[in-house]
Structures are given as C-alpha cells and as structure tokens.
C-alpha positions as CSV (number, residue, x, y, z in Angstrom):
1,X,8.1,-23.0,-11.2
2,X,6.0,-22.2,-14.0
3,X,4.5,-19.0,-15.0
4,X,1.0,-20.1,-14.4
5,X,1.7,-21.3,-10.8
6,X,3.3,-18.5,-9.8
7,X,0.3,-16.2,-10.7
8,X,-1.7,-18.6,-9.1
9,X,0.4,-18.2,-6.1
10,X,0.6,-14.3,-6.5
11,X,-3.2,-14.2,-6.6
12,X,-3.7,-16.4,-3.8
13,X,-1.4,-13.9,-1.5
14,X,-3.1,-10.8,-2.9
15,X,-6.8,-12.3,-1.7
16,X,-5.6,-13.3,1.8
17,X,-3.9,-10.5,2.5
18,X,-7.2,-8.9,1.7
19,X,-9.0,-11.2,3.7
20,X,-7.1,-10.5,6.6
21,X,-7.4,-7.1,6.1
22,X,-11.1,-7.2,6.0
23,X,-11.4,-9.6,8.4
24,X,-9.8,-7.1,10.9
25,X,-12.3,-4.6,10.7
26,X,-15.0,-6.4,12.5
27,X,-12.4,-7.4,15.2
28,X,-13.8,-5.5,18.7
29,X,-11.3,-2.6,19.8
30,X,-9.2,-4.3,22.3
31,X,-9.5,-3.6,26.0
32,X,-5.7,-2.9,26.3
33,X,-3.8,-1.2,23.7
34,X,-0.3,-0.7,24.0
35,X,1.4,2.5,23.3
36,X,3.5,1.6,20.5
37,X,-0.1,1.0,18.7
38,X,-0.9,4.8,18.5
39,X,2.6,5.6,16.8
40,X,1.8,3.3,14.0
41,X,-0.3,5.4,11.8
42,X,2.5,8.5,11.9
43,X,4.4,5.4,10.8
44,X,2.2,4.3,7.8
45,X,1.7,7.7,7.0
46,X,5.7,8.2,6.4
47,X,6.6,4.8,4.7
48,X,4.0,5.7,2.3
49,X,5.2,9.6,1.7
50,X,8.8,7.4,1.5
51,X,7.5,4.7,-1.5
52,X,5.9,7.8,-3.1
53,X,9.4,9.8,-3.3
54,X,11.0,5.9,-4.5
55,X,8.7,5.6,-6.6
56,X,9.0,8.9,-8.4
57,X,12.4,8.6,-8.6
58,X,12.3,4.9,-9.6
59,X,10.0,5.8,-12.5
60,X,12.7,8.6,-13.7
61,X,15.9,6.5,-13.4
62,X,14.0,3.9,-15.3
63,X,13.6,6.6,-18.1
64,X,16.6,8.1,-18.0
65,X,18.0,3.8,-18.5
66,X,19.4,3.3,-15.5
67,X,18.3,0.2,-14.7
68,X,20.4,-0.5,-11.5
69,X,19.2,2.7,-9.8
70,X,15.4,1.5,-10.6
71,X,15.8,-1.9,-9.3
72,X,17.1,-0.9,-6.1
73,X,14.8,1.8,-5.7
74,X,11.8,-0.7,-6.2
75,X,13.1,-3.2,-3.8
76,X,13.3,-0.5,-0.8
77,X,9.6,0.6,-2.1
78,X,8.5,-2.9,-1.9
79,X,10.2,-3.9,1.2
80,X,8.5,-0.6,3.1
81,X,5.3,-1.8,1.2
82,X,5.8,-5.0,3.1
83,X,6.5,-3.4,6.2
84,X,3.9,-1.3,5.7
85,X,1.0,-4.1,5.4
86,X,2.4,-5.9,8.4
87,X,1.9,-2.7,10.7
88,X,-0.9,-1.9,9.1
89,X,-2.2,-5.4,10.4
90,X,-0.9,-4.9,13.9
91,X,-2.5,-1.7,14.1
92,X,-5.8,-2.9,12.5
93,X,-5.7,-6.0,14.9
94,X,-6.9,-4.3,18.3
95,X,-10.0,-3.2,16.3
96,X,-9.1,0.6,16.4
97,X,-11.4,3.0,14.5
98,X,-11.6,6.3,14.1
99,X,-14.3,8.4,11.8
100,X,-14.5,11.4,9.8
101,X,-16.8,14.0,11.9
102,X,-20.1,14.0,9.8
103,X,-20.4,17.7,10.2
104,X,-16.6,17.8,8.4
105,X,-17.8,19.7,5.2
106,X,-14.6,17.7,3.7
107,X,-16.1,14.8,4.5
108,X,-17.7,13.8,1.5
109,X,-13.9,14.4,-0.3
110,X,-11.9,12.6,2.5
111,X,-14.7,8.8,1.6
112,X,-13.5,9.9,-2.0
113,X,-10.0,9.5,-1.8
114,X,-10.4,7.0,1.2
115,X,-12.1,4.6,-0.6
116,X,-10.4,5.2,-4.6
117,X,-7.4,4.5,-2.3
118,X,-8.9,1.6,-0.5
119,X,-9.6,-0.2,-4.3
120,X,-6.8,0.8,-5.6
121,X,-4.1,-0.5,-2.8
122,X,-6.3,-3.8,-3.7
123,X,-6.0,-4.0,-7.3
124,X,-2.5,-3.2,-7.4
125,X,-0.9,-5.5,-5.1
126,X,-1.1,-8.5,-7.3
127,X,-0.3,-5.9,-10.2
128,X,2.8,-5.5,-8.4
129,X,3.9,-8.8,-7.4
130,X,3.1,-9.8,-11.6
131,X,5.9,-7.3,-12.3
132,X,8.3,-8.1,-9.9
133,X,8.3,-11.8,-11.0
134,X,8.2,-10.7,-14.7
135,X,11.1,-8.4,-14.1
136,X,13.0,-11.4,-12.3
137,X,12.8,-13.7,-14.3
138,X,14.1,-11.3,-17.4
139,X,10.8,-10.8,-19.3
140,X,11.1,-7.2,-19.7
141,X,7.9,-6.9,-22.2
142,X,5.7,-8.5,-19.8
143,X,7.2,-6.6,-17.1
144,X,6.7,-3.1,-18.9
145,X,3.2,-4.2,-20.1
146,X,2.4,-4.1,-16.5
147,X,4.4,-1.8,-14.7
148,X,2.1,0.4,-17.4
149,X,-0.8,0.0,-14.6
150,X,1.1,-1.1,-11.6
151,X,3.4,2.1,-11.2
152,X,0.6,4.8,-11.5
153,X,-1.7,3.3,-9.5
154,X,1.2,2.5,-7.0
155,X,2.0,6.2,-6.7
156,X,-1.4,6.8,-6.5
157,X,-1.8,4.6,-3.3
158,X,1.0,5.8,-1.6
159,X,0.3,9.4,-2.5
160,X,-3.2,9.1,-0.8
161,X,-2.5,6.9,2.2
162,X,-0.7,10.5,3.1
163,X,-3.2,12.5,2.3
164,X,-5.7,10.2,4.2
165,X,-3.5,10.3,7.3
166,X,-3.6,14.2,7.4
167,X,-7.2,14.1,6.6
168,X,-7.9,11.8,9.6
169,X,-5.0,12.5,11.9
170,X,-6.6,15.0,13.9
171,X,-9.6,12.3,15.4
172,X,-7.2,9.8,16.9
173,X,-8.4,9.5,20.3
174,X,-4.9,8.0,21.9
C-alpha cells in the first residue's frame, strides 16, 4: 500500500474515532450502569500515568541508541493507548458526566488543562499513527521528523489525563 493511502487511512481512523468520541457526549446517561463502569476512570487514569513512564523511558533509550528497548517500549504505550480509547468509549457510552464544582476556585485551571488536553489527545493521534507507519516501514527521517511533535505532545496527554483524573476524581457520584 502506498504512502498516500495509508495516510489517508490513518486520517480517516483519527476523525472517526473522534466522531465517536464526540458523538458520545450527547448520549443520555443510561438508566442502568453496571459496576465495572465506575472502576474505569481509576483505570484510564493508570494506563495513562503507565504510557507517561513508557514514554519517558522510550524517549531515553531512543537517545541513549538503543533502538530495541524504544520499539518495544512504544508498542506497550500504544497498545495501552489502544486500550485506553476502547474503555474510554465504554465508559463514555452510558452518557456519564461528571462537572467541576463552579465554586472550585481551581476551576478555571482544571478547563485549562482539561481542554489543552482534550486538543491535544486529538491532534496527536494521527501524529502518532504517521510515525508508527514511518518507523515500520524503515523511513527513519520521516519517522524522526515527526516523532519531533508526536512524542511531546504524547507525554503531554498522558501526563494530563492523570492530572485531570485527580482533579475530577473527587465528584464521581458512583
């Protein structure tokens, strides 16, 4: 498959996923919600604290040239992220939604990092699936060019779907 198609295809992805996601916020909050579902933020919460340590590491093995080590790491980061967006979606599916208190005097810092995280996680997701394919198929330039933007912004993302959790955490109503 050529390079164009997979971008293509990569961009495609990105968008529904996004799509999905959006499209799951004006779902009603379901009238029965079973008790796994109030687990799953702890659970997004620590596969994104887990991709942020990967990822640190990932990005020092890669400068340190050993190339094995950051492969594998990235993998494991990606196949959490995976996991990640398909609880994410299970959770998001029985229309649960919990707010930041307006009288919260962190509130105005919580939307900050809630919604630079937000665009970000968006943005990067194709970013990362770019240089993944570039790094498989052995263009290494390309594959640096972007992992330039992708791996900041990655860390980023995973850094503040933590801090978002513990911002939020304590006004689940389960």
């Amino acid at each position: 498959m050529n390079n164009k198609k997979v971008t293509c295809i990569i961009y495609i992805i990105s968008a529904a996923i996004l799509v999905l996601i959006v499209l799951l916020y004006n779902l009603p909050q379901a009238e029965n919600i079973p008790a796994f579902v109030k687990h799953l933020p702890k659970l997004h919460a620590s596969i994104n604290g887990t991709c942020f340590i990967l990822l640190l590491i990932s990005l020092r093995a890669i400068k340190q040239n050993k190339v094995d080590l950051h492969k594998k790491l990235n993998l494991t980061a990606f196949t959490l992220s995976a996991l990640f967006i398909l609880s994410y979606v299970t959770y998001h599916s029985f229309g649960i939604e919990t707010k930041f208190p307006a009288e919260n005097p962190l509130r105005p810092l919580y939307f900050f990092i809630l919604v630079s995280h937000i665009v970000l996680a968006t943005l990067v997701l194709p970013l990362i699936l770019l240089s993944f394919h570039k790094a498989i198929i052995g263009d290494i330039p390309a594959h640096k060019k972007i992992t330039r933007w992708s791996m900041p912004i990655w860390i980023y993302v995973t850094f503040t779907g933590v801090v978002v959790y513990l911002m939020i955490s304590p006004y689940y109503n389960f």
